[in-house]
N, CA and C atoms as a LAMMPS dump frame, in Angstrom:
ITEM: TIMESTEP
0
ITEM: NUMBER OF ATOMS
447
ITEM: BOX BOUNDS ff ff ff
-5.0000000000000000e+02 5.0000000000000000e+02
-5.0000000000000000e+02 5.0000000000000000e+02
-5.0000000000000000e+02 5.0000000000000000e+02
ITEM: ATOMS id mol type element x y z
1 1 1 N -201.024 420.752 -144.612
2 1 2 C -202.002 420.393 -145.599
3 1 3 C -203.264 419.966 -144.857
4 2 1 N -204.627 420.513 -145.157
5 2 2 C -205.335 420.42 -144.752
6 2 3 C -206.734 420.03 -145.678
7 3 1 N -207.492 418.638 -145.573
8 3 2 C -208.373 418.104 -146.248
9 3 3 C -209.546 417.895 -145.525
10 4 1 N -211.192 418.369 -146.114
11 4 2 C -211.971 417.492 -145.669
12 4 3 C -212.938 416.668 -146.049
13 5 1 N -214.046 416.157 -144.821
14 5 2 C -214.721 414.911 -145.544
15 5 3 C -215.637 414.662 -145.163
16 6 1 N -216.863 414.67 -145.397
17 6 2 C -218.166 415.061 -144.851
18 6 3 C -219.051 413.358 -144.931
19 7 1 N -219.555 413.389 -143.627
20 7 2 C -220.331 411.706 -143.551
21 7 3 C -219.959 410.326 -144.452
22 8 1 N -218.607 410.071 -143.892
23 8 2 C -217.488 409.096 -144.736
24 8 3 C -217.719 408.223 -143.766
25 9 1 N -217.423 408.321 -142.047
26 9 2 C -217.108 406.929 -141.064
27 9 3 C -218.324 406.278 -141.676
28 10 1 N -219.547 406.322 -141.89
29 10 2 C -220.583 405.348 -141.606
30 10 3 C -221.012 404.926 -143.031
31 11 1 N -220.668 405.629 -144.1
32 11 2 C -220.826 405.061 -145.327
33 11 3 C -220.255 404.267 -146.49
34 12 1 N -220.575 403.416 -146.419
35 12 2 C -219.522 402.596 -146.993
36 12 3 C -219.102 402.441 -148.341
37 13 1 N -220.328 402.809 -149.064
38 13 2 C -220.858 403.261 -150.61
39 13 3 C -219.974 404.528 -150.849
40 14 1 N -219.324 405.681 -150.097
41 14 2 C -218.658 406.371 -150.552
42 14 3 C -216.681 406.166 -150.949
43 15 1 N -216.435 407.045 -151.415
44 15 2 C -214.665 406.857 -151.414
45 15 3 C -214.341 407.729 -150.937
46 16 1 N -213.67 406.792 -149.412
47 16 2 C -212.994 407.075 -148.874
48 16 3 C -211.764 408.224 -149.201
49 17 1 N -210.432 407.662 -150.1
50 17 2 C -209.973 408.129 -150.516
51 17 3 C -210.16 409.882 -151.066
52 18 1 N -211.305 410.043 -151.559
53 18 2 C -211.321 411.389 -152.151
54 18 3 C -211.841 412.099 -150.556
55 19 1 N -211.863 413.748 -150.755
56 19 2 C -212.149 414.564 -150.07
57 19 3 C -212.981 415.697 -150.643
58 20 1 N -214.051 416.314 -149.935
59 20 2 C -215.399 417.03 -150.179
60 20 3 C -214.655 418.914 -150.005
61 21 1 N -215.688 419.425 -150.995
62 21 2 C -215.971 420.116 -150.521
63 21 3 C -217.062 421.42 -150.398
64 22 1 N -218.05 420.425 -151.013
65 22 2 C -219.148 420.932 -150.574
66 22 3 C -219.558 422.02 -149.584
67 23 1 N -219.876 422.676 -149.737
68 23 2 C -220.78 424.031 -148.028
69 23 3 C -219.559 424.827 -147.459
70 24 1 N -218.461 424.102 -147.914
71 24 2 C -217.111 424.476 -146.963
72 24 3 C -216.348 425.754 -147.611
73 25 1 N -217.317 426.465 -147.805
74 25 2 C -216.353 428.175 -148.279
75 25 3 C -215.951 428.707 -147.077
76 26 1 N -214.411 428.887 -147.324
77 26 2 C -213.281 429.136 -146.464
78 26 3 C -213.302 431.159 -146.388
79 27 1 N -213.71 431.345 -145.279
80 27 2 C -213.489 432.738 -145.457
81 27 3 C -211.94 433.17 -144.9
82 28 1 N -211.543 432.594 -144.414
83 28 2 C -210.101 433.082 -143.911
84 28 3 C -209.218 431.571 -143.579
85 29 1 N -208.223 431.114 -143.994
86 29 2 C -207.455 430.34 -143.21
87 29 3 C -206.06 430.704 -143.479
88 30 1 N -205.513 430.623 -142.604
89 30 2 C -204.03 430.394 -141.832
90 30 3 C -203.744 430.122 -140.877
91 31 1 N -202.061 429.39 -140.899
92 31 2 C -201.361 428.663 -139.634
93 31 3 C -200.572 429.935 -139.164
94 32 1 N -200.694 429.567 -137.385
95 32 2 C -199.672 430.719 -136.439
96 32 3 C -198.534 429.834 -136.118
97 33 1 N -197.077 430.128 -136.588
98 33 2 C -196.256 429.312 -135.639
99 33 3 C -195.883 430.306 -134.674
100 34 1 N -195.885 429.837 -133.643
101 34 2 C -195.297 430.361 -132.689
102 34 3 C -195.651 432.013 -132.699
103 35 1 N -197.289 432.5 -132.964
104 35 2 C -197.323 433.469 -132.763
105 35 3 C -197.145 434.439 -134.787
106 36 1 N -196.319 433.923 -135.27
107 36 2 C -196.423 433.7 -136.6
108 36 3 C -197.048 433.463 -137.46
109 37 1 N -197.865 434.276 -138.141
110 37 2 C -198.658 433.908 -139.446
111 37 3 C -198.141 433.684 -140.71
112 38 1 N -199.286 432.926 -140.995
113 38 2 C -198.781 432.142 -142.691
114 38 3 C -199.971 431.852 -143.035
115 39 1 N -200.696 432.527 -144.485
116 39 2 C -199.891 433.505 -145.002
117 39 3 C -200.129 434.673 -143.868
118 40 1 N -199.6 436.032 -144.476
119 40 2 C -200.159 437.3 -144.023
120 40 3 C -201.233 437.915 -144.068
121 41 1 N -201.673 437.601 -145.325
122 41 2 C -203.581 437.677 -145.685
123 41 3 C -204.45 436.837 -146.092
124 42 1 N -205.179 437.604 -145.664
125 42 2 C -206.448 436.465 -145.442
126 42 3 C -206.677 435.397 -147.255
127 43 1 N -206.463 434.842 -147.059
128 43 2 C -207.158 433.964 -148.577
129 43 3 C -208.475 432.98 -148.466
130 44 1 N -209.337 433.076 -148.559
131 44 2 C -210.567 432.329 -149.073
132 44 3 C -210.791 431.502 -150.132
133 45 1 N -212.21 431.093 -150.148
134 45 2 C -212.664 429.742 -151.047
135 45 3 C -214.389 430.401 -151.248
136 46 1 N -214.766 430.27 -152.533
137 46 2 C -215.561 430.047 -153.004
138 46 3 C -215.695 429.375 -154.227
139 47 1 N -216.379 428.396 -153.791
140 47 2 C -216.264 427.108 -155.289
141 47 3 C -217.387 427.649 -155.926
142 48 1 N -218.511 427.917 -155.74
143 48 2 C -219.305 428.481 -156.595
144 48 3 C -219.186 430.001 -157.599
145 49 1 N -218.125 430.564 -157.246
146 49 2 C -217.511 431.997 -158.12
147 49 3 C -216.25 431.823 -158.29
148 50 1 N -216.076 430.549 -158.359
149 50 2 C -214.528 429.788 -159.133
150 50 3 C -213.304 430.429 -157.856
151 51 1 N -213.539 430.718 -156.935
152 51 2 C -212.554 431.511 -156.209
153 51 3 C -211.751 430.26 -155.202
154 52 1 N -211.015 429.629 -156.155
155 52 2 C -209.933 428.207 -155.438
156 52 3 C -208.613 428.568 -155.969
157 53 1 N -208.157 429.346 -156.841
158 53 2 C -206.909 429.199 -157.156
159 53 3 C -205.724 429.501 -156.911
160 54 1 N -206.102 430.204 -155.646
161 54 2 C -204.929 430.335 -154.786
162 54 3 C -204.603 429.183 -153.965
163 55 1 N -205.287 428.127 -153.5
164 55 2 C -205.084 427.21 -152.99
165 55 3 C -204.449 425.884 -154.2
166 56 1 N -204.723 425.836 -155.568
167 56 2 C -204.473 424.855 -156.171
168 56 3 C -202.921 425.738 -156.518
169 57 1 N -202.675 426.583 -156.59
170 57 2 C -201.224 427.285 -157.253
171 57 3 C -200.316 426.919 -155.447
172 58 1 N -200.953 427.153 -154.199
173 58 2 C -200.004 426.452 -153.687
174 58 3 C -200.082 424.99 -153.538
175 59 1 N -200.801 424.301 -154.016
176 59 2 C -200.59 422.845 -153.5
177 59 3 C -199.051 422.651 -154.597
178 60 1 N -199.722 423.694 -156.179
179 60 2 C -198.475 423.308 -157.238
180 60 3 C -197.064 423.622 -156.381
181 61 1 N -196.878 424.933 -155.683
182 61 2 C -196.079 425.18 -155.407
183 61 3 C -195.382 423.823 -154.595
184 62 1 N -195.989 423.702 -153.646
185 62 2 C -195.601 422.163 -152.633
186 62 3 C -195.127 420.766 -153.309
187 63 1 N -195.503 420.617 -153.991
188 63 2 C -195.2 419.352 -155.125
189 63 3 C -194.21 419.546 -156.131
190 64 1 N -194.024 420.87 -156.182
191 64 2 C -193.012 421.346 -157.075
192 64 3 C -191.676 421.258 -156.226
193 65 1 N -191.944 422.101 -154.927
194 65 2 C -190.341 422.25 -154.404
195 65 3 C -190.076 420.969 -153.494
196 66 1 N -190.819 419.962 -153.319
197 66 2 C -190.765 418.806 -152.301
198 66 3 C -190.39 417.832 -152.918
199 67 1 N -191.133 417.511 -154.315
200 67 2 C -190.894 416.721 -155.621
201 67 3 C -189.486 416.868 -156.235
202 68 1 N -188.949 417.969 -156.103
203 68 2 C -188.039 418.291 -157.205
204 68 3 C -188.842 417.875 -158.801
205 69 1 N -189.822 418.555 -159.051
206 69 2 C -190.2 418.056 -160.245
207 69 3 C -190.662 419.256 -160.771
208 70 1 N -191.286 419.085 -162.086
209 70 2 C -191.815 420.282 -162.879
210 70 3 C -193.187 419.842 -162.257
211 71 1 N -194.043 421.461 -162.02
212 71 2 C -195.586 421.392 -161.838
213 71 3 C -196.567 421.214 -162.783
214 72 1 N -195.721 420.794 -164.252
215 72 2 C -196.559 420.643 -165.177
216 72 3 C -196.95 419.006 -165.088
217 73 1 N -196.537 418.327 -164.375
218 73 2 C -196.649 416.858 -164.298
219 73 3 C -197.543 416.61 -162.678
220 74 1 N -197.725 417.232 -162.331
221 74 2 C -198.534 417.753 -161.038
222 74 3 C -198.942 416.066 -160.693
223 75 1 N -199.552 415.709 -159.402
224 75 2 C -200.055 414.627 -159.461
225 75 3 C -201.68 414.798 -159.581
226 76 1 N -202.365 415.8 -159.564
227 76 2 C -203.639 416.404 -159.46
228 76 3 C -203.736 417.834 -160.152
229 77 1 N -204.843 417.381 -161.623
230 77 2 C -204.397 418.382 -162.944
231 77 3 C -205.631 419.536 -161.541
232 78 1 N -206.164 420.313 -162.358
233 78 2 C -207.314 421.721 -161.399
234 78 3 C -208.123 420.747 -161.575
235 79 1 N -208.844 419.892 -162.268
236 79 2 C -209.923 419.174 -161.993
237 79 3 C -209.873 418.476 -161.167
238 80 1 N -208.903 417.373 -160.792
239 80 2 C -208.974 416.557 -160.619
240 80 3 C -208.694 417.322 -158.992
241 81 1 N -208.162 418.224 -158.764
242 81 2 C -207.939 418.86 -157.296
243 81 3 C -209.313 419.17 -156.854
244 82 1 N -210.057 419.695 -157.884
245 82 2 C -211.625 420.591 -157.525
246 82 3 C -212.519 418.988 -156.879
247 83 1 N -212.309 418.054 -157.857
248 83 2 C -213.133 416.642 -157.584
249 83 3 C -212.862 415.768 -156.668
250 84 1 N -211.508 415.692 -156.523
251 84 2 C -210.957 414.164 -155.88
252 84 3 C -210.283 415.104 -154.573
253 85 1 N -209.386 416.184 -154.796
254 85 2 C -208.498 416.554 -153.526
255 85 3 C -208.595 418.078 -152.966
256 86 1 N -209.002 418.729 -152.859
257 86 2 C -209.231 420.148 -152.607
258 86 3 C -208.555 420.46 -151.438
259 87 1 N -207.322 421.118 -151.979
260 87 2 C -206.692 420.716 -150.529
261 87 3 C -206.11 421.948 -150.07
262 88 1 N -206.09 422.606 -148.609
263 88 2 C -205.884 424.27 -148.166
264 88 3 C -204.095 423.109 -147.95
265 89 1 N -203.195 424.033 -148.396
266 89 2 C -201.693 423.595 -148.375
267 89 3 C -201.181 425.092 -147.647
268 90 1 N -200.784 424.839 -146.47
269 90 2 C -199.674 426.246 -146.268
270 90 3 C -197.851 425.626 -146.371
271 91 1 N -197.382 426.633 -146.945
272 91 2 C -195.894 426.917 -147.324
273 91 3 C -195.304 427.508 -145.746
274 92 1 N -194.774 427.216 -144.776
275 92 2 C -194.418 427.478 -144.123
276 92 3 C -192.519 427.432 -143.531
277 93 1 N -191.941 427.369 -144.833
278 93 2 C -190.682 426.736 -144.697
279 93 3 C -190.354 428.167 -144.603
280 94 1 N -190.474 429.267 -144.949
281 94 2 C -189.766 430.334 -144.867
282 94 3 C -189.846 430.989 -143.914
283 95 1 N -189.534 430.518 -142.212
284 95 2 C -189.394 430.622 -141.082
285 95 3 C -188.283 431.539 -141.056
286 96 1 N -188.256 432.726 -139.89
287 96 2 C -187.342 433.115 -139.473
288 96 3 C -186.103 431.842 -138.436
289 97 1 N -184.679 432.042 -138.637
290 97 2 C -184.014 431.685 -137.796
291 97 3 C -184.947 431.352 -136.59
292 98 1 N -185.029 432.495 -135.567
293 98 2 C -185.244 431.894 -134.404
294 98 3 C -186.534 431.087 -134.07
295 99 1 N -187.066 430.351 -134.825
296 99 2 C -188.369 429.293 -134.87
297 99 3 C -187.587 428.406 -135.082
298 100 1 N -186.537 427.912 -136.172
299 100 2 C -185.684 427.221 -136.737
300 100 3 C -185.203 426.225 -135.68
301 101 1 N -184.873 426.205 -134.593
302 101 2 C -184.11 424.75 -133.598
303 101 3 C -184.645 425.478 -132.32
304 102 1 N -186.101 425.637 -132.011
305 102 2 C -187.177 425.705 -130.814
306 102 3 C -188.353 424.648 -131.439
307 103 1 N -189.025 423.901 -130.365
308 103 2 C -190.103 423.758 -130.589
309 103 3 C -191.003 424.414 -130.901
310 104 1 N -191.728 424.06 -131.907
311 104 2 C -192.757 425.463 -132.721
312 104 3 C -194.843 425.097 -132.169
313 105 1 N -195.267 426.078 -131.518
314 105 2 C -196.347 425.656 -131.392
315 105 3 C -197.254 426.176 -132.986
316 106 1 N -197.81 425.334 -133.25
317 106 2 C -198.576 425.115 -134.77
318 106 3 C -200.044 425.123 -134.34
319 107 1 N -200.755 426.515 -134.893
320 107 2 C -202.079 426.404 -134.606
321 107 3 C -202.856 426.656 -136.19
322 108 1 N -203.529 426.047 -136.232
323 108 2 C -204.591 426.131 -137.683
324 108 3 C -205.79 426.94 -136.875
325 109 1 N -206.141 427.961 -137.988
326 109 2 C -206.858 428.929 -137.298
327 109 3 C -207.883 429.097 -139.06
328 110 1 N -209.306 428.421 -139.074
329 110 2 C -210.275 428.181 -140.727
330 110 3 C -211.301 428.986 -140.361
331 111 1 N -211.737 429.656 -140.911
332 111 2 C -213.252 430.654 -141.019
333 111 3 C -213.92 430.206 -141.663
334 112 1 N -215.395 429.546 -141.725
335 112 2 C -216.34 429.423 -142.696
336 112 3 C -217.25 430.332 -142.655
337 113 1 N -218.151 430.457 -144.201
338 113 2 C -219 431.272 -144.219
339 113 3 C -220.349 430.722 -143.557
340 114 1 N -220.271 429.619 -143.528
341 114 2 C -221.807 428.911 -142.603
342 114 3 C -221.047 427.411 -142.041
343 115 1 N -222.186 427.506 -141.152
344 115 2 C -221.405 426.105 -140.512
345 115 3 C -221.182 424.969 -141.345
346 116 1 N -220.317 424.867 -140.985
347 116 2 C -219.829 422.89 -141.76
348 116 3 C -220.86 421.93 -141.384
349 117 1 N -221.215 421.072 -142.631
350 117 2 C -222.039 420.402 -142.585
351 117 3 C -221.745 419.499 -141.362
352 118 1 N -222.708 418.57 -140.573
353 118 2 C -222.819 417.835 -139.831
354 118 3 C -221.615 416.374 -140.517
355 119 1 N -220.723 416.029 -139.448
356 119 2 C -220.26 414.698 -139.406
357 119 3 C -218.967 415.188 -140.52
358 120 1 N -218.347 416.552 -140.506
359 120 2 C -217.515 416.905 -141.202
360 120 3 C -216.279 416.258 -140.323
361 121 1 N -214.93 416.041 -141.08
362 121 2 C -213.967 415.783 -140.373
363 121 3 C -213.073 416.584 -141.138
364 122 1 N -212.178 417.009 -140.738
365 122 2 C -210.607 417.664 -141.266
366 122 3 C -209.732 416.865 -140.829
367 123 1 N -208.795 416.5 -142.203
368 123 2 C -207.342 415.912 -141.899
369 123 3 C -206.278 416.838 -141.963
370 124 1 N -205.398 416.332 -141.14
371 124 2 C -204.145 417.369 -141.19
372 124 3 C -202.941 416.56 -141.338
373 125 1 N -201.991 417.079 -142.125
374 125 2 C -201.009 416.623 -142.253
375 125 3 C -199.985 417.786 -142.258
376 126 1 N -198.383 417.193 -141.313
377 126 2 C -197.427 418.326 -141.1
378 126 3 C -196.38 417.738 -141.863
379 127 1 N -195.846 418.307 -142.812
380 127 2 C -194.526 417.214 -143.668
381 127 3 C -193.235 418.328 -142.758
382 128 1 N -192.626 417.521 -142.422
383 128 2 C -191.619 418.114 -142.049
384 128 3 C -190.096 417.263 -142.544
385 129 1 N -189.446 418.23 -143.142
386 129 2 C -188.001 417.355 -143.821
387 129 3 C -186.867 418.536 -143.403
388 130 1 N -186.064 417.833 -142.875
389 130 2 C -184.479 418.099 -142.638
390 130 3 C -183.381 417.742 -143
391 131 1 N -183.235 418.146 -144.368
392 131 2 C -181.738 417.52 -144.917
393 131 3 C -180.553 418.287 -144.806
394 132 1 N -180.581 418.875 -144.153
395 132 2 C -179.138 419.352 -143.794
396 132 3 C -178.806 420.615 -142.209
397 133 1 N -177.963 420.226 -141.848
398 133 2 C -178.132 421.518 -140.756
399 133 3 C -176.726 422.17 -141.203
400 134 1 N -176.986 423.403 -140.759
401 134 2 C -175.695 424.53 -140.542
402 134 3 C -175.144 424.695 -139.152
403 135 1 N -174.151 424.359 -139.192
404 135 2 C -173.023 425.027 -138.074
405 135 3 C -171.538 426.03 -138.447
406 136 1 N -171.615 426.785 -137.473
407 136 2 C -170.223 427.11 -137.233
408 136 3 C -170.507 428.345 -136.289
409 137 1 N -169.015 429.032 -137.115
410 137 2 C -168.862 430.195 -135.748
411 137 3 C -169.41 431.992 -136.931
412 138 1 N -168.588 433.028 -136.609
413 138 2 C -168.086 433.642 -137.218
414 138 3 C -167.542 433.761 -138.126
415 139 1 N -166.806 433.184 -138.432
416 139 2 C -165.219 433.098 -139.368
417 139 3 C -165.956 431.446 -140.34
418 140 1 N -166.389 430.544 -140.223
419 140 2 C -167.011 429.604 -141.401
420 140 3 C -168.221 428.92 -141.128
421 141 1 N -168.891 428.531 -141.993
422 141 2 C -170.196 427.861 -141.517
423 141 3 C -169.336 426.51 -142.43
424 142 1 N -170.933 425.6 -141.714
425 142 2 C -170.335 423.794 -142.428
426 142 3 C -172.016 423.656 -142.678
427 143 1 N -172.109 423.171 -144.202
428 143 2 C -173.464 422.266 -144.274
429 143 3 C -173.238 421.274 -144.247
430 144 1 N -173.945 420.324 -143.653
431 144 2 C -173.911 418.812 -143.425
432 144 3 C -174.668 418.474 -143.552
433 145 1 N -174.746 417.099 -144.098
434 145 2 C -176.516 416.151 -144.057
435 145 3 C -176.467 415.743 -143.498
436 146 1 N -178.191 415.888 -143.225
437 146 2 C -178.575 415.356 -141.628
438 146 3 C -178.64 413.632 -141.626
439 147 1 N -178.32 412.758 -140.787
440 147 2 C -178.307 411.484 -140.486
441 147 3 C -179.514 411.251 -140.119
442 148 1 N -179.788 410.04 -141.058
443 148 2 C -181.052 409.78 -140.58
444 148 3 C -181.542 408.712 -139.53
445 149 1 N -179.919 407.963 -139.909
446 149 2 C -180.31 406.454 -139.014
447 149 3 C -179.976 406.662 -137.509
């Protein structure tokens, strides 16, 4: 998940909390794991020709399958995503096996159509959850939950 925030450290009059996105039309973003793209094509942003809704249908998606909840209860209706959170979300759980128990190098790779305004920052956040691993041989597998303590 990826948010940003344009001349926030020094102002104090602004909220913090929310995230901009002003100037910031996305001509291409996706994450490489390990050489791996996500997505496969290119998806963009233009807020001025309404062109966000591939990014608000995955944030639904993310809140939906992480939440266990319905996306109709969303925590951020399309407005309130366009105003307060505008947020590029990649789905990256549908890894092949062999990424699965290697260390994964994670690169964010964003295209803009003009430079980002001055004193821009991007946040990143990686949710990573493991509730269960698989073992066995041939002949049976075992799911188990993973221990947390």
């Amino acid at each position: 998940m990826v948010a940003f925030q344009t001349d926030r450290d020094a102002n104090r009059t602004t909220n913090n909390a929310s995230f901009d996105l002003d100037g910031l039309n996305v001509t291409s973003a996706y994450v490489l794991l390990n050489g791996i793209r996500y997505p496969y094509s290119d998806v963009g942003t233009d807020y001025a020709t309404n062109k966000y809704t591939k990014w608000y249908h995955e944030y639904l998606r993310f809140y939906t399958k992480y939440n266990n909840d319905n996306k109709n209860d969303a925590c951020l209706s399309l407005l309130d995503f366009l105003k307060v959170a505008p947020l590029y979300v990649f789905d990256v759980s549908n890894q092949p096996e062999k990424l699965k128990n290697t260390t994964i190098d994670e690169t964010l790779n964003m295209t803009f159509a003009v430079a980002a305004p001055a004193n821009t920052m991007a946040y990143a956040v990686t949710y990573f959850d493991l509730m269960y691993t698989l073992t066995g041989d041939n002949n049976k597998q075992i799911i188990q939950l993973f221990n947390y303590q």
